[in-house]
C-alpha positions, 0 to 999 in steps of 0.5 A: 078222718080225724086230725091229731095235734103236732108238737112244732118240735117232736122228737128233738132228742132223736134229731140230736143224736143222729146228728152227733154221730154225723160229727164233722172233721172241723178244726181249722179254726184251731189253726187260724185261731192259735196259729201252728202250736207245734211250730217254730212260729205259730203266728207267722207260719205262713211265712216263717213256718219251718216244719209240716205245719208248712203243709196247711200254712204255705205248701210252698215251705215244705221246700225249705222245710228239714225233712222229717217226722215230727210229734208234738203235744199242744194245749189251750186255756180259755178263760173268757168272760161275759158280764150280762147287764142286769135287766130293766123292771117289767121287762119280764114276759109273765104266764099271761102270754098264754091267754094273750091275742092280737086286736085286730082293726076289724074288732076280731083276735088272731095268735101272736106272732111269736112265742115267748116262753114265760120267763120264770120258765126259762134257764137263768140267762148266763154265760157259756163257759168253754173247757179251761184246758183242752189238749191236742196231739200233732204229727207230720212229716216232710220228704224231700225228692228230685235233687230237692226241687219236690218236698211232700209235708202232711199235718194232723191235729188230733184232739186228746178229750173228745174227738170232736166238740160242737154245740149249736146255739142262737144268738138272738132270743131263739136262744131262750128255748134252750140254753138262754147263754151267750157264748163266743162266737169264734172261740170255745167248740171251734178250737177242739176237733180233728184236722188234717192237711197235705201239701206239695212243694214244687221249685221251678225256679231257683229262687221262686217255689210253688205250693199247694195242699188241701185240707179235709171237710166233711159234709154230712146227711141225717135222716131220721123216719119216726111212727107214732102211734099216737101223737098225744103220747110222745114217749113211744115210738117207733125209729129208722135212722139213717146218716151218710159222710162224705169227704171233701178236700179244700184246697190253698195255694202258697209261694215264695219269691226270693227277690234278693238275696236277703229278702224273701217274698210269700203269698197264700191262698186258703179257701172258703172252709166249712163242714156242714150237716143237711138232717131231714125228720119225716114225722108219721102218725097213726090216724093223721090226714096228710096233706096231698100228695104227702105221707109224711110231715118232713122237717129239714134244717141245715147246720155249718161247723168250724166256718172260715172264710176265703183267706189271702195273705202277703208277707216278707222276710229278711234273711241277711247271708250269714247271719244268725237272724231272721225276721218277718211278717205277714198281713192276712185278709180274711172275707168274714163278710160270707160269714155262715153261723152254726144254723147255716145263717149268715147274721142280719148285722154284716161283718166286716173283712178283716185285716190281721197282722204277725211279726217274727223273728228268730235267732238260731244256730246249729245248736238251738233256736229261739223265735218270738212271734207278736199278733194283731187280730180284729173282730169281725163282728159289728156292734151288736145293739140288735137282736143277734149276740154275737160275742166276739172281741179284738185280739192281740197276742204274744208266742215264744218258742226255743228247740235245742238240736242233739244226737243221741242214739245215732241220730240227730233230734229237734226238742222245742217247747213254745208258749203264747198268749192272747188277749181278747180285749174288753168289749162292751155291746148295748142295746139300741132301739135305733139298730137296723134290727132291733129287740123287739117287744116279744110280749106286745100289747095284747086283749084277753082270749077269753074276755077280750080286755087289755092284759096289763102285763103285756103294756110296755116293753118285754123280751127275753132276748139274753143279750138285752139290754147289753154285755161287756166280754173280755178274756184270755186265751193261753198255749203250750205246746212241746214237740220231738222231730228227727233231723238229718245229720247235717243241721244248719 
């Protein structure tokens, strides 16, 4: 029996739309990222939040939420940056890797160990720019029972472009394959899919609530079983595809303490968050000597979308008795360390847990009330002076919001409107020969296949890394958001 080549990857645009229609409900980070849009305070929601929001960012709130339906219309900017440093002459790899080998000590030749792609072949390096302007429609609604000692809050976040947005991508010099772009890792496709939320509320004591909701994942599996009738001809053949979706819930917790009577107590509890994709090829041949015990030859990888990390956070609020004003804070941890990337990679340089902070105030009469939230987020990310390029940067932001309260039609209504904006602060990333994993030389020094002499081009140090030999990234990130809610007839 005579055995026909394989491609090392056949088929991958069968493989990709299989896993395109198995897209994940993937959108917390648009809440942890932006914070709640639609609300009162989307950057200390976990202990300010006055509305459904309550029911993803401190269950425990839905207790003090008004109770009600609300309909909000939210949107983001993106304008983000990343200036590639120009690459240093002879770093190119040239067409003679193709006739490239490895001397070895014993005088014989053997394969490289990687593969690089010439790199006049390759897609000029760049960077991923994300949508400027994506839009989202919000809904939610809370209900109160038991004399008020029970409350129920839903939240939803549906996007108005594409359902759901993801966009796999290397961050080390795997990406030449492909799109050979730098992208931000925890920005752009993370901020544009579904998400939905549901929290109860229980208070057991006068001044102590108790909180706790789940939020929607999905983990997916693709199949995808292909016959080829002839392995030299890849544009024909014969598919079964296959994809299954399953639901998970993932839950947090939340509580609020009233020590005194102007001074409020918060706590939550988020958990590890992730949507995953598990897409498995089995690849069949006409006239194809199987290894034993198979008949087929199985592909498998795994992807991870919209990944957040364990979250606690801690916070207080300054309520005087009588008083117009109210003001707050909150310090959220977050365990980037178990970090998983789009390949379901955790990344070789390890990230750090990090430490965010938000502050608040409001004023607020029957009438009307205004809110201004201020935020400090750090990077996760270590410096990248190795292989991965991981784009990311510290983040500092500022968000306004106003609702005025008025009757019409018998009824009693919230109108809010709310803007903000980020900063994510300048960053420079450079190469180093000294990082723990290193660039390395894609094209070593190398002999001919044919004559066995030493190829000139392959002397000294060439990669096709699109992070080498450094970057700087910077960018901002601008929202809106306006919103319409029912109120009950007595409005404090």
């Amino acid at each position: 029996m005579h055995r026909r080549g394989l491609p090392s990857l056949p088929f991958l645009f069968t493989l990709t739309s299989v896993l395109w229609s198995s897209a994940p409900v993937a959108a917390l980070p648009w809440h942890e990222t932006l914070g709640a849009l639609d609300g009162g305070h989307p950057h200390a929601a976990r202990s300010m939040g006055d509305g459904p929001e309550a029911a993803y960012f401190n269950p425990a709130l839905l207790l003090d939420a008004l109770p009600g339906e609300r309909l909000a219309f939210v949107g983001l900017g993106q304008a983000l940056d990343v200036t590639l440093l120009a690459r240093p002459a002879g770093a190119d790899v040239t067409a003679r890797i193709y006739d490239a080998r490895r001397k070895l000590p014993d005088g014989s030749t053997a394969r490289l160990d990687h593969r690089p792609l010439p790199t006049s072949m390759l897609e000029p390096r760049g960077f991923a720019s994300p949508e400027m302007l994506t839009g989202a429609a919000t809904f939610g609604l809370v209900r109160h029972a038991w004399q008020g000692r029970l409350a129920f809050g839903v939240h939803a976040l549906l996007p108005l472009g594409a359902f759901q947005r993801q966009q796999q991508s290397f961050a080390d010099e795997r990406e030449q394959y492909f799109g050979n772009r730098l992208r931000f890792e925890l920005l752009d496709d993370r901020l544009g899919s579904t998400a939905m939320a549901a929290g109860v509320g229980w208070r057991p004591l006068t001044s102590l609530a108790l909180g706790a909701g789940v939020s929607m994942a999905n983990v997916s599996q693709a199949t995808s079983t292909l016959y080829v009738p002839d392995a030299s001809d890849q544009s024909h053949s014969i598919v079964n595809t296959g994809v299954e979706v399953q639901t998970s819930w993932v839950p947090h917790l939340g509580l609020t303490w009233d020590a005194l009577r102007w001074l409020r107590l918060v706590g939550t509890v988020h958990f590890a968050y992730e949507s995953t994709i598990e897409a498995e090829t089995d690849l069949k041949f006409w006239d194809y000597d199987y290894p034993p015990g198979q008949d087929s030859i199985a592909q498998r990888f795994a992807s991870t979308w919209g990944y957040e990390p364990l979250r606690a956070a801690a916070g207080a609020v300054v309520r005087p008795e009588g008083a117009q004003w109210s003001a707050g804070g909150q310090v959220l941890w977050a365990q980037w360390s178990a970090y998983r990337d789009r390949h379901d990679e955790v990344p070789v340089d390890a990230w750090s847990d990090t430490l965010a902070v938000a502050v608040a105030g409001d004023w607020h009469t029957p009438q009307r009330r205004l809110g201004l939230d201020l935020l400090w987020t750090p990077s996760p990310v270590p410096p990248q002076q190795g292989r991965t390029n991981y784009v990311d940067g510290d983040r500092a932001g500022v968000a306004a919001s106003w609702e005025e309260r008025v009757t019409f039609l018998g009824q009693r209504w919230g109108l809010g409107l709310g803007v903000g904006v980020q900063r994510v602060l300048p960053r420079s990333e450079r190469k180093s020969a000294a990082a723990a994993d290193p660039v390395f030389d894609e094209f070593p020094d190398s002999v001919d296949l044919a004559t066995g002499q030493p190829i000139a081009d392959a002397v000294g140090f060439q990669s096709n890394n699109p992070g080498y030999p450094g970057y700087d990234s910077q960018g901002w990130l601008f929202t809106f958001g306006t919103s319409i809610r029912t109120l009950p007839a007595e409005t404090k």
